[in-house]
N, C-alpha and C positions, 0 to 999 in steps of 0.2 A: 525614598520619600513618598509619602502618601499623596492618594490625588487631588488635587487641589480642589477647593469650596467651589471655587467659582468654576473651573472647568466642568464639574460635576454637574451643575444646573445647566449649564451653558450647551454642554453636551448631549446631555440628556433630551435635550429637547430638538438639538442638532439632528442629534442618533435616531429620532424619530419620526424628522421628517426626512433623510436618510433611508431609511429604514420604509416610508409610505411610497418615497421615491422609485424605489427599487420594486415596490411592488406593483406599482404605473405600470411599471417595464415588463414586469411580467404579464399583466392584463394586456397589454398591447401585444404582446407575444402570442397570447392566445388565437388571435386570430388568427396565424399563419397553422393551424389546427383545424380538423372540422368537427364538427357542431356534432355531438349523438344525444337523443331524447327518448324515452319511454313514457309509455303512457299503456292507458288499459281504456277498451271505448264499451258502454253499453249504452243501445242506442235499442227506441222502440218507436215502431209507426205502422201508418196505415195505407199502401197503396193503392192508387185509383188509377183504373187502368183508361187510357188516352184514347181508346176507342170507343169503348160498350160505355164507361163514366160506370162501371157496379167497382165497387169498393171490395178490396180483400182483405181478409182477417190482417191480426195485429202480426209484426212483423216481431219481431224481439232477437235482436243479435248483440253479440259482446266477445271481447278478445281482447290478449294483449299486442301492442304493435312496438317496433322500433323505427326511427328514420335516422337518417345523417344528411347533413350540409355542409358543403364544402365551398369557399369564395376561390373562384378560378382567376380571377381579372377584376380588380376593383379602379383600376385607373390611377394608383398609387398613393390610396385613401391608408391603408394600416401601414404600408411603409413608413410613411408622413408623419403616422400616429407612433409610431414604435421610433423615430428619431425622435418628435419631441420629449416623449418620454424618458430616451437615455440621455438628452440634453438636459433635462428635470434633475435626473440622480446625480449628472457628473457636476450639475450648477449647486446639489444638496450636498455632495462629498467636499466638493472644495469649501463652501462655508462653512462645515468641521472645521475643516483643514487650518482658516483664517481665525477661528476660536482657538485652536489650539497655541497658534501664535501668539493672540492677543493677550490668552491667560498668561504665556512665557514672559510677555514684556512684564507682567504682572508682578511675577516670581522677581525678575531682573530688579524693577525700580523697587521694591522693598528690600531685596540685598543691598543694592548701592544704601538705601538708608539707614541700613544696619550699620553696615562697617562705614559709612560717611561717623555716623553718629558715633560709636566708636572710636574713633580716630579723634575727634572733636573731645572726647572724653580725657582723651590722652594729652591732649593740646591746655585742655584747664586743669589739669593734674601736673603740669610742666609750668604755668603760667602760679599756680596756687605755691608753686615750692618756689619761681623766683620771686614771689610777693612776700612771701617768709623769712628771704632772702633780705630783702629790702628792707623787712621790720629790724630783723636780726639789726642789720648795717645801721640804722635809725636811732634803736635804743643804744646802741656803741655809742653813736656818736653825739646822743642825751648825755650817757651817763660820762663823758667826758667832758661836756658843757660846750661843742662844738653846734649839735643842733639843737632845735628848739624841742617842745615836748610837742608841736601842734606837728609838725613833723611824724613825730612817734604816731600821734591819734592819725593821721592823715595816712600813713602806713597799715594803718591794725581797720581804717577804714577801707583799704582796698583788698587787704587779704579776707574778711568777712565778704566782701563782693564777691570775690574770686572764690568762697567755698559754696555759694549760693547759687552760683553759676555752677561750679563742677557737680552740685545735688541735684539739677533742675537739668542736668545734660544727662548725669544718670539716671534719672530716671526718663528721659524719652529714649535712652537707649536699651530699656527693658520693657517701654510702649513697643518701639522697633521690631522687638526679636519676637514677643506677640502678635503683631502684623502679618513678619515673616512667615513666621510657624501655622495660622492662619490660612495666607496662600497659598501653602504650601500641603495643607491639608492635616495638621500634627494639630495637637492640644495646643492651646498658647500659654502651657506653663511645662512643655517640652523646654529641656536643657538638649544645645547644641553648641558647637565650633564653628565659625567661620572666619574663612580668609582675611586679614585684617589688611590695609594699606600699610605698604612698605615700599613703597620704590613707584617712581613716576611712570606713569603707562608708557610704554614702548612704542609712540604713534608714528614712527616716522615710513611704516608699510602697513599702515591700515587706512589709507584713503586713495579710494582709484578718481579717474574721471569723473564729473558731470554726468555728460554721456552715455556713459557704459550704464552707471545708476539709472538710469530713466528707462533705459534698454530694457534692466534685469526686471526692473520694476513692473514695466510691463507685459512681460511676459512669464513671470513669476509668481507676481502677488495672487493668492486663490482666490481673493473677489472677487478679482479684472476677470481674472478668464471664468468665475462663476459668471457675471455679468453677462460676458459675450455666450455662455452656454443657454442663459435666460433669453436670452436675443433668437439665437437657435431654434430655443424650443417654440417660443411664438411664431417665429415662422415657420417653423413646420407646422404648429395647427393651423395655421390662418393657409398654408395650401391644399392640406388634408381637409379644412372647410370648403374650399373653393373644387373640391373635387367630388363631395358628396354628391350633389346633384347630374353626375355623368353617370351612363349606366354601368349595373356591373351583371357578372357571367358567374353563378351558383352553380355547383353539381349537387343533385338530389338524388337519396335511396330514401324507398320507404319497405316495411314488410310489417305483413300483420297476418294474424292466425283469426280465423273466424268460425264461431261458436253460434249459431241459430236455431232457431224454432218457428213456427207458423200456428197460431194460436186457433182453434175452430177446428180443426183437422182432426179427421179420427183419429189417424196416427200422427202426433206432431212430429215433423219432419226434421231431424237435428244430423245436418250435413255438417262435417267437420273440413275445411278448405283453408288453403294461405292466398294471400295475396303479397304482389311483388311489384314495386316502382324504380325505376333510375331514368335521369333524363337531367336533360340542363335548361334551366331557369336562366331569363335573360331579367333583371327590373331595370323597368326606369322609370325614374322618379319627373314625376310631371308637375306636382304643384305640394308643397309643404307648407303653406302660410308665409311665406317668405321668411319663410327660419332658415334655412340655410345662408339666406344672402344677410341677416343681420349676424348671423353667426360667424361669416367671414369680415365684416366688418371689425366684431368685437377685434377678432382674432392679430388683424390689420392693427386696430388701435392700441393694442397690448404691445403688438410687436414697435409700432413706435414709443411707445412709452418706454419701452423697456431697452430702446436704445439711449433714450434720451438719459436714462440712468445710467448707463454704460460710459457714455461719453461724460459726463457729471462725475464720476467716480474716478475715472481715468484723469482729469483734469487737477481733482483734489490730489489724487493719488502722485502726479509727477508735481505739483504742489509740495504738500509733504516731502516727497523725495529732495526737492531742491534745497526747501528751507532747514532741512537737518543735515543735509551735506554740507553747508555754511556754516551753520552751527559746529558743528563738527571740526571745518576749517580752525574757527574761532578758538575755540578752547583749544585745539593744537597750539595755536601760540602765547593763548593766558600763564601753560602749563609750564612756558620757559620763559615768562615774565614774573610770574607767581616762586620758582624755584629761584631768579635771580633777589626779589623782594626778601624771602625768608631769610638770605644767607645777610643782605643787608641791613635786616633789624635784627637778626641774632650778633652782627658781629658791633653793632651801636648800643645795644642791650649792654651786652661785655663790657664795651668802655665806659659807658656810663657809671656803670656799677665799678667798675671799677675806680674810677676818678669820686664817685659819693665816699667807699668806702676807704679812700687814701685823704680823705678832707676835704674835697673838692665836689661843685658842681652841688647844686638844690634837690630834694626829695622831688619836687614837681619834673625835675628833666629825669629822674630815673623811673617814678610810674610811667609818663610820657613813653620813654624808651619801652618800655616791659609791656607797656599795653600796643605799642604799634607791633613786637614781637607776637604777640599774640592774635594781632591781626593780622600780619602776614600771615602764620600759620594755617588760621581757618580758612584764608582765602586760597594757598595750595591745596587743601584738603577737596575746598569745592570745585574747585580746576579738575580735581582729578575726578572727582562725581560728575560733574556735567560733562566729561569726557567721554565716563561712560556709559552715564545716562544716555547721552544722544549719540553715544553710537550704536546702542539697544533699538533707540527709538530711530535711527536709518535703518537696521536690522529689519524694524516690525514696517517700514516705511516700503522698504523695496521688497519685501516679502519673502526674502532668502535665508541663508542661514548664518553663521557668523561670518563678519566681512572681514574681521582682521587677518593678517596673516604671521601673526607674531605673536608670540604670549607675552604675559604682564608678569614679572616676579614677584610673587608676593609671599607670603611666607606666615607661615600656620602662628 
C-alpha cells in the first residue's frame, strides 16, 4: 500500500523538526570540542618611545596566526544544554511516532466504513428480494380476488423504496472505497478486495482492566512522554540559565608566525620570528544587563507552562482511555442483543409471509415484519462497526498496539 496523503504532510513536517532537532544536539555537542581559528594579522604603526617621547619610523608587520580554546569547567552550563537538547529530539521523535498512529486510526475508520457500507449493501439486496417476495404473494392473491389491488400498489410501493435505497447504498459504498484508497495513498479509482463482515467479532478476550488501560496509557502514549521530554528540556535550560553567570576555566593556545619591516631604515630590517601562547583563562561574568536573570526566568516560565501541558494532556488522555473502554464495554453486549433481534425478525418475517401467502394475515403486517427484519440487520451490522471502531479508538487512546487477543473470522 502506498503512503498515505495525510501521513505524508503530517510527517514531513514532523521529519523536519525531527530532523532541526537532532541537529540541537549536535550543536550542543560541539562544545564538548575546542574552539580552533585562523586568521592572518597585518598591522602598521608608529612607536614613541616612554623615555626621550622621539617617535620611530613606521612599524609594518603581518602573519598568519592559529589559536584553540578549550572549556575546562563551566559549572555544568553545556551538560544542561546538551540534556535539553536531546530531550528536544526524543519530545520531536515521539510526536512522529503519535502521527503515525493517528494516520493508522485513519486508515482503520475508513475500512470499518467500507466493509460497514458493504454489508449494508447486502442487507438492501436481501430486503429488496423479500419485497419482491411480497409483490409476488400480493398480485397471487389479486389475481385470485383474495386481496385488494391497493395491496398490490402498496407492495410495488415498498419495493421501489427498497431499490432507491439499495442505489443510494451503492453508491456511498464506492464514495467509501475512494476515501479508503485516499488514506491509503492509491488513486481513488484503484480496484481492490477487502475483508467483508461475516461472523460476530470474537470479544469475549479483547478487554482487560480499567486499570491496566490507564497504566499502559501512560506510559505508552508518544505525547505523554513527548510531554514530559518537553518538561525536561525546559528545565534543563532554565538551570543551564541559571549557571551562566558562575565562572568558568578556558585553556588557551595561540601561535603566530611574524613577518616585519621598519620603514626609514637604510636597510629595512625583515626579521622572520614565531610566537607561542598556552595558559588558562579564568572569566567571570560580572554584570550582563541583567539578561541572564531574565533569561532564567523565561526558562522557569516555560518550564512551568510546559508542565501545565503535560498534566492537561495526561488528564484528556486517561479521559479518553476510560470513555472508550465503556464504550467498548457497551457494544460488547449490543453485539449479543443485536444477534438475538436479527434471528427474531427473521424468524417473524417467515411467518408472516408465510401465513399472507396461505391467505391469512394483511399486506401492512407483512411490510411491518420485513421492514423490522431489516432493521434488525443494520443494527447488527452497526454493533459490529462500533465495536470495532472503538476498539481502534482505545488502540489510538492508550497509545499501543492492537489490544485484542483473538482474531475475528472473516472471510475474503
Amino acid at each position: 500500500v502506498a503512503t498515505p496523503v495525510a501521513l505524508k504532510k503530517s510527517s514531513y513536517w514532523r521529519m523536519r523538526s525531527a530532523r532541526a532537532a537532532a541537529a540541537a544536539v549536535g550543536v550542543a555537542k560541539g562544545d564538548d570540542f575546542p574552539t580552533i581559528t585562523g586568521g592572518y594579522i597585518a598591522q602598521r604603526a608608529r612607536p614613541v618611545s616612554g623615555t626621550t617621547g622621539l617617535i620611530a619610523n613606521w612599524l609594518n608587520r603581518w602573519g598568519p596566526q592559529i589559536s584553540l580554546t578549550y572549556s575546562i569547567f563551566d559549572f555544568g552550563v553545556g551538560e544542561a544544554r546538551l540534556e535539553a537538547a536531546e530531550a528536544r529530539l526524543l519530545a520531536a521523535n515521539l510526536a512522529q511516532n503519535r502521527v503515525l498512529q493517528e494516520v493508522i486510526f485513519q486508515v482503520e475508520q475508513a475500512y470499518y466504513q467500507l466493509i460497514g457500507i458493504d454489508a449494508l449493501v447486502r442487507v438492501n439486496e436481501q430486503a429488496l428480494k423479500n419485497l419482491e417476495t411480497a409483490l409476488d404473494a400480493a398480485r397471487r392473491r389479486r389475481d385470485s380476488g383474495v386481496a385488494t389491488v391497493a395491496d398490490v400498489y402498496r407492495s410495488e410501493t415498498q419495493v421501489a423504496q427498497a431499490r432507491l435505497t439499495l442505489t443510494r447504498s451503492r453508491g456511498e459504498f464506492e464514495k467509501a472505497r475512494g476515501q479508503l484508497a485516499s488514506v491509503v495513498g492509491m488513486p481513488v479509482n484503484s480496484s481492490f478486495k477487502v475483508q467483508t463482515l461475516a461472523a460476530p467479532p470474537q470479544t469475549q478476550e479483547a478487554v482487560k482492566g480499567i486499570t491496566a488501560y490507564l497504566q499502559t496509557a501512560k506510559l505508552s502514549r508518544p505525547d505523554l512522554v513527548a510531554a514530559q521530554a518537553q518538561v525536561d528540556a525546559f528545565r534543563a535550560t532554565a538551570t543551564a540559565a541559571s549557571r551562566v553567570g558562575l565562572p568558568s576555566i578556558d585553556f588557551a593556545a595561540n601561535a603566530q608566525q611574524n613577518l616585519w619591516y621598519q620603514t626609514g631604515n637604510p636597510v629595512p630590517l625583515r626579521p622572520n620570528n614565531q610566537t607561542y601562547f598556552a595558559g588558562i583563562n579564568v572569566r567571570i561574568p560580572i554584570f550582563s544587563g541583567f539578561r541572564d536573570t531574565y533569561q532564567q526566568r523565561q526558562a522557569e516560565m516555560q518550564a512551568q507552562q510546559a508542565e501545565a501541558t503535560r498534566d492537561a494532556l495526561f488528564r484528556q488522555s486517561q479521559l479518553e482511555v476510560w470513555q472508550a473502554y465503556y464504550d467498548l464495554q457497551t457494544v460488547n453486549g449490543s453485539i449479543a442483543s443485536t444477534e438475538a433481534l436479527v434471528k427474531s425478525a427473521e424468524q417473524t418475517a417467515q411467518a408472516v409471509l408465510a401465513r399472507y401467502q396461505g391467505g391469512f394475515g394483511t399486506i401492512l403486517d407483512l411490510i411491518t415484519a420485513q421492514q423490522d427484519e431489516t432493521s434488525a440487520r443494520t443494527q447488527r451490522i452497526q454493533s459490529y462497526l462500533d465495536w470495532y471502531t472503538v476498539l481502534a479508538l482505545l488502540n489510538l487512546a492508550v497509545g499501543a498496539g492492537n489490544l485484542m487477543t483473538t482474531k475475528t473470522e472473516n472471510k475474503q
